[in-house]
BAPA-79632 format. One line per field, with one value per residue (C-alpha): residue number from 1; residue in one letter; x, y, z. Coordinates in steps of 0.1 Angstrom, whole numbers, padded with zeros to 4 digits. Example, Ala and Ser with C-alpha at 12.3 -4.5 7.8 and 13.67 -1.06 7.14 Angstrom:
BEGIN
k	[1,2]
r	[a,s]
east	[0123,0137]
north	[-0045,-0011]
up	[0078,0071]
//
This chain:
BEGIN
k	[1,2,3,4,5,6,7,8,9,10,11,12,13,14,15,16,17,18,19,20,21,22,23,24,25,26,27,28,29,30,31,32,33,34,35,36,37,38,39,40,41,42,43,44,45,46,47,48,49,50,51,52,53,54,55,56,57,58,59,60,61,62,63,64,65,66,67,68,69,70,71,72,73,74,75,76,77,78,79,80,81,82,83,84,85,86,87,88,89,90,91,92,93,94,95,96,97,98,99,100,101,102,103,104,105,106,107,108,109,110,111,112,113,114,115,116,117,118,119,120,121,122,123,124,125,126,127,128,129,130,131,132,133,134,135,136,137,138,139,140,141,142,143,144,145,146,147,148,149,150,151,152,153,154,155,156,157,158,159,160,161,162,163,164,165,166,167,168,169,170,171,172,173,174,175,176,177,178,179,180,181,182,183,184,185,186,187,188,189,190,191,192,193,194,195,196,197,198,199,200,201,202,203,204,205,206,207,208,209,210,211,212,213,214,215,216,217,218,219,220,221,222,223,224,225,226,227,228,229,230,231,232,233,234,235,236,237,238,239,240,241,242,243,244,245,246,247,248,249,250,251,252,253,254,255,256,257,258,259,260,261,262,263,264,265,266,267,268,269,270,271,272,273,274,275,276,277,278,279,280,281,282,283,284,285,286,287,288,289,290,291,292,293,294,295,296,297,298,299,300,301,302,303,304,305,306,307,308,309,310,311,312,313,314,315,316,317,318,319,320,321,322,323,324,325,326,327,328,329,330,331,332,333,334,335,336,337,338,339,340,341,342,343,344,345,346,347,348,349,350,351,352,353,354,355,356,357,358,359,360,361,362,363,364,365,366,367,368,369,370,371,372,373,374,375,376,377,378,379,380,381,382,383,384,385,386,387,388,389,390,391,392,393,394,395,396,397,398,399,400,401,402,403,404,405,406,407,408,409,410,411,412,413,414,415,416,417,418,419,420,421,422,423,424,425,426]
r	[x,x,x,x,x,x,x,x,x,x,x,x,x,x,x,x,x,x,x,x,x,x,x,x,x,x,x,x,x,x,x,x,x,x,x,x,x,x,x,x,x,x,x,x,x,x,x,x,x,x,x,x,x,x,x,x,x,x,x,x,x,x,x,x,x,x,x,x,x,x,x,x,x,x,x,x,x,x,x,x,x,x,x,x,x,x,x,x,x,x,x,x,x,x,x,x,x,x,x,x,x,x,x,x,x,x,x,x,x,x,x,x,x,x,x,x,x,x,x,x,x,x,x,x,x,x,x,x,x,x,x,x,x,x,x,x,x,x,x,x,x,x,x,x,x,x,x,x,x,x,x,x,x,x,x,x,x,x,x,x,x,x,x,x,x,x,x,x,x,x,x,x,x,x,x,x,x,x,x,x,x,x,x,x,x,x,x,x,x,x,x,x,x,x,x,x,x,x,x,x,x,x,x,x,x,x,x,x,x,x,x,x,x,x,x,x,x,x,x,x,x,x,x,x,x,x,x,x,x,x,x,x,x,x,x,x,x,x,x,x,x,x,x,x,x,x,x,x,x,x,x,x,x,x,x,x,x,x,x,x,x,x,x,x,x,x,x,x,x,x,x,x,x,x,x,x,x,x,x,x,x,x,x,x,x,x,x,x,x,x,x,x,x,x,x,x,x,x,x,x,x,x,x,x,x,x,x,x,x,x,x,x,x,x,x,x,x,x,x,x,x,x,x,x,x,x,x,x,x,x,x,x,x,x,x,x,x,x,x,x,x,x,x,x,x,x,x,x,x,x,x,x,x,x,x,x,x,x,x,x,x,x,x,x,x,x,x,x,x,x,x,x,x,x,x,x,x,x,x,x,x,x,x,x,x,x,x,x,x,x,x,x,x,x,x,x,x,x,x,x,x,x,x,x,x,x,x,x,x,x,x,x,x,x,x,x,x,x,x,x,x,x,x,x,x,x]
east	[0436,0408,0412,0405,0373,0360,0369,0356,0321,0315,0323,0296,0272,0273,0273,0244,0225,0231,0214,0184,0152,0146,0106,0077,0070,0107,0110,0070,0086,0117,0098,0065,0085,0101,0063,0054,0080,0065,0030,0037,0058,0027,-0002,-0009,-0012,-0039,-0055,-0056,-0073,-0096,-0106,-0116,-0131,-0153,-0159,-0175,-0195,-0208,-0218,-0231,-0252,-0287,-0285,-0287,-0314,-0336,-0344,-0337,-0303,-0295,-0303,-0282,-0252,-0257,-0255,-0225,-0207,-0213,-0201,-0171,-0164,-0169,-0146,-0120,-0123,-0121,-0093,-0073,-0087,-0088,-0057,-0075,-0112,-0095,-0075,-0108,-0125,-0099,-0092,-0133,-0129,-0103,-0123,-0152,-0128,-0114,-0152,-0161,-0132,-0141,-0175,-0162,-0142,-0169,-0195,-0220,-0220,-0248,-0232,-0198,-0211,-0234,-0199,-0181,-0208,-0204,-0168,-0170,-0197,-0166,-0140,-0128,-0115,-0078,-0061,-0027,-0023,-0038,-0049,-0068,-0093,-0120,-0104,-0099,-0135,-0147,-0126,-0142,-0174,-0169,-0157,-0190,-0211,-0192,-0197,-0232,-0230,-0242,-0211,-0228,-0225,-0193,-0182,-0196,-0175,-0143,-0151,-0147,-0114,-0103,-0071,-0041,-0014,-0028,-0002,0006,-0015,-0047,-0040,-0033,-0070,-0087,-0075,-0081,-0118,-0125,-0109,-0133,-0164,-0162,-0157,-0191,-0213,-0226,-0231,-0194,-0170,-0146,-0123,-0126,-0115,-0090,-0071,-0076,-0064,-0030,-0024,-0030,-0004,0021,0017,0019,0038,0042,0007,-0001,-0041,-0039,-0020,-0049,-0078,-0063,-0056,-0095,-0103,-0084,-0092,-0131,-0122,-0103,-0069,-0044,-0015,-0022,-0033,-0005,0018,-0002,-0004,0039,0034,0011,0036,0061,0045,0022,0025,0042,0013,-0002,0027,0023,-0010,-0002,0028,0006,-0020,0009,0021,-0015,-0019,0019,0009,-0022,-0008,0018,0002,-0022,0011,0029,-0006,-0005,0034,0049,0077,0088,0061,0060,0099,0091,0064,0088,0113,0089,0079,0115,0124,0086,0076,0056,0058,0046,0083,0091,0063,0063,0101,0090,0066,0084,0112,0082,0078,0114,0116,0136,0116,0143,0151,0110,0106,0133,0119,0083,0100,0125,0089,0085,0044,0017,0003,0045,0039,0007,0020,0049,0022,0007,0041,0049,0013,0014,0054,0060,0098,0106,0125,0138,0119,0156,0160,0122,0132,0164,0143,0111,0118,0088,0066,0043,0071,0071,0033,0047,0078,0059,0032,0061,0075,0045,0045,0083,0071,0092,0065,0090,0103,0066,0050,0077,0074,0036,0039,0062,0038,0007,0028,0040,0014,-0018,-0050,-0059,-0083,-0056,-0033,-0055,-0066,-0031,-0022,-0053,-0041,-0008,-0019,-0042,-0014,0001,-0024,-0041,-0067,-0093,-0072,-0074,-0106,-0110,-0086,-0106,-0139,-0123,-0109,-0148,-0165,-0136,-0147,-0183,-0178,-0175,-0152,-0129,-0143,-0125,-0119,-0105,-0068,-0036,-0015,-0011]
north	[-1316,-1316,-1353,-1360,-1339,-1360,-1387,-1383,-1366,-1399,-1421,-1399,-1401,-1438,-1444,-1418,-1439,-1469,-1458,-1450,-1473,-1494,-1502,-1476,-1478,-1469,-1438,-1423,-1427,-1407,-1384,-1380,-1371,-1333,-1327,-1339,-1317,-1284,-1291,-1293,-1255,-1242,-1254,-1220,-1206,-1233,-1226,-1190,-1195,-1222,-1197,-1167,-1194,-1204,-1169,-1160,-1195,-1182,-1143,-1157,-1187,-1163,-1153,-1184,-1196,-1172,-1180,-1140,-1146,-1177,-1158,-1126,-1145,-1166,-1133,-1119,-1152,-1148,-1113,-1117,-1149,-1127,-1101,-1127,-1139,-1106,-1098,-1130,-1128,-1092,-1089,-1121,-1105,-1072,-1090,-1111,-1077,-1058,-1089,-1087,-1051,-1055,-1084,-1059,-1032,-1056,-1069,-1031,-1028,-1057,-1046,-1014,-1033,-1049,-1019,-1030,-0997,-0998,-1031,-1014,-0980,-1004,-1018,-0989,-0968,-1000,-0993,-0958,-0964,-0985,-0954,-0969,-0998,-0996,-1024,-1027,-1032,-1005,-0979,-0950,-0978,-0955,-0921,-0948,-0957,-0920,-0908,-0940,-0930,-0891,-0899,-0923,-0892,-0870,-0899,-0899,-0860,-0854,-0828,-0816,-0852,-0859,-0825,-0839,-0869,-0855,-0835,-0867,-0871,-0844,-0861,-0840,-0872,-0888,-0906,-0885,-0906,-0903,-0865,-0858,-0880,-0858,-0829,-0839,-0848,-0818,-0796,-0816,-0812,-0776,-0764,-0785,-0773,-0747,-0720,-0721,-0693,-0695,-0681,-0704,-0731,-0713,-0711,-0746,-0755,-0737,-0749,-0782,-0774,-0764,-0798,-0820,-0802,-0832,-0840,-0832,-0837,-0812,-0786,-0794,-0783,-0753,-0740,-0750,-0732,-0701,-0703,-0702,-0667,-0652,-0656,-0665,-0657,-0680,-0709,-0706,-0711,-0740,-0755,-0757,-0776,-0803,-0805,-0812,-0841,-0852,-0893,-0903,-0909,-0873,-0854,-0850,-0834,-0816,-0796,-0786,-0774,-0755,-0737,-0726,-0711,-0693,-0680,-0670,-0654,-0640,-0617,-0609,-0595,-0576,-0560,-0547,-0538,-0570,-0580,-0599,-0627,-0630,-0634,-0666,-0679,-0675,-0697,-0726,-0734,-0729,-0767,-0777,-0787,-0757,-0720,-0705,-0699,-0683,-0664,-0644,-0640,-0622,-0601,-0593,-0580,-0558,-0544,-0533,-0521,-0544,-0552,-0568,-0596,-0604,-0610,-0635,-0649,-0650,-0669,-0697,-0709,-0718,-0719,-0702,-0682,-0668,-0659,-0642,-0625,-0611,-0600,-0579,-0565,-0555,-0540,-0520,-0509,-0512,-0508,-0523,-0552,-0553,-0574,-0593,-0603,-0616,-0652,-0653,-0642,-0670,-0692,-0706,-0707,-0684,-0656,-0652,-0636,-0611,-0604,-0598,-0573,-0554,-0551,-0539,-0512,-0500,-0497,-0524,-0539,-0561,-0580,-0582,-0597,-0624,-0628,-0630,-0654,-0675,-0677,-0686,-0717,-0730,-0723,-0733,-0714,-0717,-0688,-0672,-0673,-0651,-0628,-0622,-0614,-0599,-0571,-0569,-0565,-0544,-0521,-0523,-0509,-0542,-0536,-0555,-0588,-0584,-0583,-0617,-0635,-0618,-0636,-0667,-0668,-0661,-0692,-0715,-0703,-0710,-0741,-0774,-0782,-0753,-0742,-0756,-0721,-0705,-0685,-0706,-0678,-0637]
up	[0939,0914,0907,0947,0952,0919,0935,0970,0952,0938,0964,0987,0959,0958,0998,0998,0972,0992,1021,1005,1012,0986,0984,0983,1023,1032,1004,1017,1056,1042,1025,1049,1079,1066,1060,1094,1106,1085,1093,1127,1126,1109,1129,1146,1111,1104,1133,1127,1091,1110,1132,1107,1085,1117,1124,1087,1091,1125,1107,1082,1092,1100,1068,1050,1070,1050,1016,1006,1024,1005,0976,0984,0993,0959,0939,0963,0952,0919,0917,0938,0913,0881,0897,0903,0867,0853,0876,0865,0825,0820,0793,0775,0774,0755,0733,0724,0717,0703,0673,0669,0666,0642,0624,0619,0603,0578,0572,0563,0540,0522,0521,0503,0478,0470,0466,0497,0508,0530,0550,0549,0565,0592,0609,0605,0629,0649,0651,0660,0688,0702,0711,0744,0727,0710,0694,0695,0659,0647,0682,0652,0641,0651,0636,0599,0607,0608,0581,0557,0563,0557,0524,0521,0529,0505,0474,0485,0480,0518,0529,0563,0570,0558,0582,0615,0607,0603,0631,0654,0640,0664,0679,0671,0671,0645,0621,0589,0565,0590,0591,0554,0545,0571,0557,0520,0531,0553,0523,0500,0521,0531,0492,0485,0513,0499,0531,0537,0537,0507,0527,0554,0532,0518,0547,0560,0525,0528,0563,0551,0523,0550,0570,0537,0512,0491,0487,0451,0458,0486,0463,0435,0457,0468,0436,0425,0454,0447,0405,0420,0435,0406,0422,0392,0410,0437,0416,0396,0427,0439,0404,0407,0435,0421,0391,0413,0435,0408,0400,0375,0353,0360,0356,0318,0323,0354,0333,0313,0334,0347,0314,0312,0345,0341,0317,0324,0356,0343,0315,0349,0364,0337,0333,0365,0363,0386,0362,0396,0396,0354,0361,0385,0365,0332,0355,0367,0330,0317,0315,0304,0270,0253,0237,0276,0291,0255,0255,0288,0283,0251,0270,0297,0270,0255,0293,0288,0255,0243,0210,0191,0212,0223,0191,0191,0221,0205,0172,0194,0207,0172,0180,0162,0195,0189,0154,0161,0192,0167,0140,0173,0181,0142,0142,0173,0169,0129,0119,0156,0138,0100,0080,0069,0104,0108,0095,0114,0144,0139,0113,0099,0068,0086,0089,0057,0057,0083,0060,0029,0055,0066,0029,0015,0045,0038,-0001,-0018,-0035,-0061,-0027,-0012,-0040,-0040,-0005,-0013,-0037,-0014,0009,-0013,-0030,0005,0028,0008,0011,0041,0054,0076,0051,0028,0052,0053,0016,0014,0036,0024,-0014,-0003,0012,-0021,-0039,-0054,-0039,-0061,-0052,-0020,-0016,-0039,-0016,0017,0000,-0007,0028,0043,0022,0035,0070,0065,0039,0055,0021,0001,-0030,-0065,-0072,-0051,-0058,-0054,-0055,-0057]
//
């Protein structure tokens, strides 16, 4: 079946071509007489336009007799002819203003790059006089703009400026990176104007925490802005969150910052009887390089009691702010620890000064004087080391010696060099 409609399709194609003229006069008759026929169905709508058109002619032929008519309907042309061409161009016309708006931003960033300040902040108040304008690319060109030039104003150490500018950044659907800048610059400028409200900024600051936990330069200025109002606790809490976000080249230093301020706070809180908070702080330095986790577990065992096992904590820090905080302890609670179990406790060279003190306290005076001389022959003289044997020959009754050693230790304090002469041992 499908064979014979092939068949019969191609013979009617050929007879068909057949009967077609074959010169230019024969195909325009073939082809002119369908538009006859449709020219001649729509003549009452070509009479109708001819009519309207003869009509406007009519209305408008007094006025163009007159020279101010003539002009008048010149300028209606033209206006109706702009309309049109705005009409028709309209998506064209943005996009040519949007790419010169985007043109002008990247001109402004260059200009920054390469330190023209004053051209860079000229297009970018250019770019914020245009606020209707939105580019598909990028629609916060303006808030970027505004945001560039606040942190031009706070460089230029003008922070009223630099306010009113983030001020115009006032749109709440900003992207996260736009938001975060405006809240780093706002956090910035409010903390150097001078006739604002610490408090006021401190607020900001933690709800700008909250929104952008992870921003470690956010975290840093609230903790500035809490160490300027004596807040430890706070800053010390702020200060875990910048060691936690900090970039990898920061970190070091940030740790450290953070063992300080642990510390710090939590000596602040044991003083004032919150084991609680020295208990956190003791936590967030625990895996950190330094004697600071030791040390407030060693003083939050002296807030117990426990006496024995601070000064174990003190001596696994293995740190001379330890050694001196277990020279306190043996000063302040004598017989808390035996001397035997001082080494075991914190063993280093210094120890041994602290043995030979608590020896000469119990009255063995054979075992202290060895212990002193241990110490003179390892430690060397330095002045702390013969302010120490001074006091413990001193409470052995030598007291003459001591008071050599205490003189030798004062013109190694106020020599540049030690003195030849000065005692090598007890």
């Amino acid at each position: 079946m499908s064979v014979r409609q092939g068949f019969l399709r191609k013979a009617a194609a050929k007879a068909g071509k057949a009967m077609l003229p074959r010169t230019w006069k024969g195909k325009a008759l073939l082809y002119g007489i369908p538009v006859l026929i449709v020219l001649a169905l729509l003549d009452p709508v070509f009479g109708i336009v001819h009519k309207v058109f003869d009509l406007l002619g009519q209305v408008l032929r007094p006025a163009l007799e007159t020279a101010i008519g003539r002009i008048a309907s010149t300028l209606l042309s033209l206006a109706a002819l702009l309309w049109v061409t705005w009409r028709v161009f309209r998506r064209q016309f943005r996009s040519m203003r949007c790419h010169a708006l985007l043109g002008r931003h990247f001109d402004a960033t260059a200009a920054l790059l390469a330190g023209d300040e004053v051209r860079a902040r000229n297009l970018l108040k250019a770019i914020c006089r245009r606020r209707r304008v939105k580019p598909e690319e990028y629609p916060w060109i303006v808030p970027d703009a505004c945001l560039k030039l606040a942190r031009l104003a706070l460089e230029a150490h003008a922070p009223a400026e630099a306010l009113l500018w983030v001020a115009r950044c006032s749109d709440p659907k900003l992207p996260v990176e736009l938001d975060r800048s405006r809240s780093q610059l706002r956090i910035a400028a409010l903390a150097a104007h001078g006739n604002a409200l610490p408090e006021t900024a401190i607020a900001e600051a933690r709800q700008a925490c909250e929104r952008h936990a992870e921003d470690p330069r956010l975290c840093s200025a609230l903790r500035a802005l809490l160490l300027a109002q004596g807040d430890l606790r706070g800053a010390a809490e702020a200060q875990i969150r910048v060691a936690q976000h900090a970039a990898p080249a920061a970190i070091r230093a940030e740790q450290e910052t953070l063992c300080r301020d642990a510390l710090t706070a939590g000596l602040q809180a044991l003083r004032e009887g919150d084991v609680d908070f020295a208990k956190k702080m003791q936590r967030a330095t625990q895996k950190l390089p330094g004697p600071s986790a030791g040390l407030l577990q060693g003083e939050i065992l002296v807030q117990r009691g426990d006496y024995r096992n601070a000064v174990r904590a003190f001596g696994e820090t293995a740190s001379p702010a330890g050694l001196d905080r277990i020279a306190e302890l043996l000063r302040d609670r004598p017989g808390c620890v035996d001397p035997r179990e001082l080494l075991a406790c914190c063993p280093m060279q210094g120890t041994v000064l602290l043995v030979a003190n608590e020896l000469a306290r119990l009255g063995q005076r054979d075992a202290a004087l060895r212990a002193v001389r241990h110490a003179a022959e390892h430690l060397g003289p330095s002045p702390t080391v013969c302010l120490s044997l001074a006091e413990t020959l001193e409470k052995l009754g030598e007291a003459g010696r001591g008071q050599a050693l205490a003189t030798a230790a004062a013109q190694r304090l106020l020599l540049a060099e030690p003195p030849a002469d000065a005692p090598k041992s007890a």
